[in-house]
C-alpha positions in Angstrom: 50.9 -119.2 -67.8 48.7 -119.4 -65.3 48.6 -122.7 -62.6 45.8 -124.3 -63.6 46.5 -124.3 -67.1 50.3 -126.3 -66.4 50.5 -129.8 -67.5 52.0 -132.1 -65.6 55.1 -132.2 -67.5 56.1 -128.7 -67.3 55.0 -129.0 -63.7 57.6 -132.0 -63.5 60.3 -129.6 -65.6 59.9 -127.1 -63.4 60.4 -129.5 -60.2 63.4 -130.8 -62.1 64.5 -127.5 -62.8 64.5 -125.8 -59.1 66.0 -129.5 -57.6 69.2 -129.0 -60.2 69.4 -125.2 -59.9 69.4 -125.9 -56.0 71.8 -128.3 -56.0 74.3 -126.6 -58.4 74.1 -123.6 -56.0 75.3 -126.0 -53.2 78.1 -127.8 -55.3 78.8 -123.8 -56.2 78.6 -122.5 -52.7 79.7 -125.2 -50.1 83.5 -124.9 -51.2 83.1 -121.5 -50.8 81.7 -121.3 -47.6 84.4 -123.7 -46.5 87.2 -122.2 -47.9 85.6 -118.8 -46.0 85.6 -120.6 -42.7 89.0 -122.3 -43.2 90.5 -118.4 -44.2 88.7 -117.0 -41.0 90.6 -119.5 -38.6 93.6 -119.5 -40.3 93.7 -115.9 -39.9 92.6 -115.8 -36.3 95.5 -118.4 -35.6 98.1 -116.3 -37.2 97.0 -113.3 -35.9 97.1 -114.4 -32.2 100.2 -115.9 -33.1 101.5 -112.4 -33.9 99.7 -111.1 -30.9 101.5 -113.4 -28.6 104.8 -112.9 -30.2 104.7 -109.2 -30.0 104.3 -109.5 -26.5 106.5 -112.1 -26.1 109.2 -109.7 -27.6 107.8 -106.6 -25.6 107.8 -108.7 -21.8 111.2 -109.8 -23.0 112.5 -106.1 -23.9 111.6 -105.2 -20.7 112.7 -107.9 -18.3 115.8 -107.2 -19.9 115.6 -103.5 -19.5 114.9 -104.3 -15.4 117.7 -107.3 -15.4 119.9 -104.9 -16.5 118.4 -101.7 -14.1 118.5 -104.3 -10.9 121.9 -105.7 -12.3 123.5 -102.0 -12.0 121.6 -100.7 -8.9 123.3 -104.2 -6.8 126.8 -103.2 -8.3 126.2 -99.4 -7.3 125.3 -100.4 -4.0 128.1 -103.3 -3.5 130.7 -101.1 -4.4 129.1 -98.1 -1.2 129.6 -101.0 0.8 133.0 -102.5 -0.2 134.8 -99.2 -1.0 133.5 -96.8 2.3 134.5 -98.3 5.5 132.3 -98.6 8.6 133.5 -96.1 10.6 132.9 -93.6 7.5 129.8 -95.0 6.2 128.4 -94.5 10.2 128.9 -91.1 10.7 125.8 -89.0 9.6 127.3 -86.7 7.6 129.7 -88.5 5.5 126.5 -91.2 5.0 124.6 -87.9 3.7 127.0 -86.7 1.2 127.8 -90.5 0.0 124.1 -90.1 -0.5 124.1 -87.2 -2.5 126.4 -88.4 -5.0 124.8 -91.8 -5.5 121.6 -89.8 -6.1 122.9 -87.3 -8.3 124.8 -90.2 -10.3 121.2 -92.5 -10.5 117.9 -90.9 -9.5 116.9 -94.7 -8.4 117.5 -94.4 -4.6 115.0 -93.1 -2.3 117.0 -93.7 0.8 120.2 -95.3 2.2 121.1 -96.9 5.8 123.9 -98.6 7.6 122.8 -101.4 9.8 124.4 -103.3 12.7 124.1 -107.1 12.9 121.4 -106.3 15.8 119.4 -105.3 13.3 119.0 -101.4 13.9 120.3 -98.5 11.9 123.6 -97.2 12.9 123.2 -94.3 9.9 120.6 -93.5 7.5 119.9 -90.9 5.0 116.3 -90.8 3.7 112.9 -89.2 4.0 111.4 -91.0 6.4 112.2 -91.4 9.9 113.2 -95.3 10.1 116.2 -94.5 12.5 115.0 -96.5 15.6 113.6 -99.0 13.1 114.7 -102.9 13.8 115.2 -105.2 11.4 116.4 -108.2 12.8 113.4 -110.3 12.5 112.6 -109.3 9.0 113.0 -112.0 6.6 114.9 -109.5 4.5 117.9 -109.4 7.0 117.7 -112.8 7.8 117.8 -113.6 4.1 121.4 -111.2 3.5 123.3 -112.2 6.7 122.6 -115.7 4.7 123.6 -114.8 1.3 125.8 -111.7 2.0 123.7 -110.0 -1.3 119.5 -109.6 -0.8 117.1 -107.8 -3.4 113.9 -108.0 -2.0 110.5 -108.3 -4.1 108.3 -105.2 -3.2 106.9 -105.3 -0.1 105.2 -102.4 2.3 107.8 -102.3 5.5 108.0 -100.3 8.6 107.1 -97.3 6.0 103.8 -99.1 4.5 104.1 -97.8 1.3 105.1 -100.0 -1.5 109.4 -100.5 -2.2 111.9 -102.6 -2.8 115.4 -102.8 -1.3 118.7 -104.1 -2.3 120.6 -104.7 0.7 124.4 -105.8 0.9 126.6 -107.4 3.6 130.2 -106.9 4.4 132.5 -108.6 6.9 135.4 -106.3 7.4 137.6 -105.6 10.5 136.0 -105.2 13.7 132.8 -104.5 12.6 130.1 -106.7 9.9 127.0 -104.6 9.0 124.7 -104.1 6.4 124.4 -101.7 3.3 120.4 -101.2 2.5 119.0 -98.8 0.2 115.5 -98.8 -1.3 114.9 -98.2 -5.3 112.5 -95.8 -6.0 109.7 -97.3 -8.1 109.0 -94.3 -9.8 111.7 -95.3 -11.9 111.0 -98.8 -12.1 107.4 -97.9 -13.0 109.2 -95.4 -15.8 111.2 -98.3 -16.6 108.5 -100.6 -17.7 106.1 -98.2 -19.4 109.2 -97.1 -21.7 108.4 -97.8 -25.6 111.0 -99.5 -27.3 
């Protein structure tokens, strides 16, 4: 039917009818929409919860990996210093093949070094030429005549590239000095972009 030819009662129906069709929709819809909102956060919240507890798992894997890495690089390097005495660890050539075998044994070492309480290498085995090198003001050696056992966070050194050292003290006959050998960070890097 045309407009014009409505009466005002089916005009009025018609009002009526698109008011309650409208407002059934929204009784209809508005729980819906709701319950579509409250879904979506509820599964953003778990999923960043998952997120963050994978990676709380995977940072934990691998601090222990390194723990464990640091833990037997210190023993390796403790036991150089407290099984070789001074007078063997400071000539050149036993220092060299002492070298060889810790490398050969753990891939982990770039270099090793006997040091004097002055602070200057008595021996060292390594690729770079830190022989005249002196240490004694470095907070490094100033930090293991303290505590007798240093592992340094990675720092650039007299070498400026980017290393980190474990360095050990021993007090023994005539002579206290210093075992220091650097980890490679190859490995370390190796270490920590391992999958588990």
């Amino acid at each position: 039917m045309p407009k014009e030819t409505q009466t005002p009662a089916q005009r009025s129906y018609k009002s009526i009818y698109r008011r309650v069709l409208t407002t059934l929709l929204l009784m209809a819809l508005t729980p819906l929409v709701a319950l579509g909102l409250f879904s979506l956060d509820r599964i953003s919240a778990v999923y960043d919860e998952k997120v963050s507890t994978n990676l709380e798992m995977v940072i934990s894997s691998k601090q222990r990996a390194l723990d464990a890495f640091m833990a037997e690089r210190i023993a390796q390097v403790q036991t150089l210093a407290f099984t070789h005495s001074y007078d063997e660890l400071k000539t050149q050539d036993r220092l060299s093949e002492i070298f060889s075998v810790l490398k050969n044994n753990s891939r982990s070492f770039v270099d090793l070094g006997l040091i004097g309480m002055d602070g200057r290498h008595e021996a060292y085995v390594g690729p770079f030429d830190l022989r005249l090198a002196n240490y004694a003001e470095t907070p490094w050696f100033n930090a293991v005549v303290r505590k007798g056992v240093y592992v340094s966070d990675v720092f650039l050194g007299f070498r400026q590239i980017p290393h980190l050292i474990i360095a050990v003290l021993r007090h023994g006959g005539n002579h206290s000095f210093i075992i220091r050998a650097t980890v490679d960070m190859e490995v370390i890097s190796t270490l920590v972009r391992q999958e588990y």
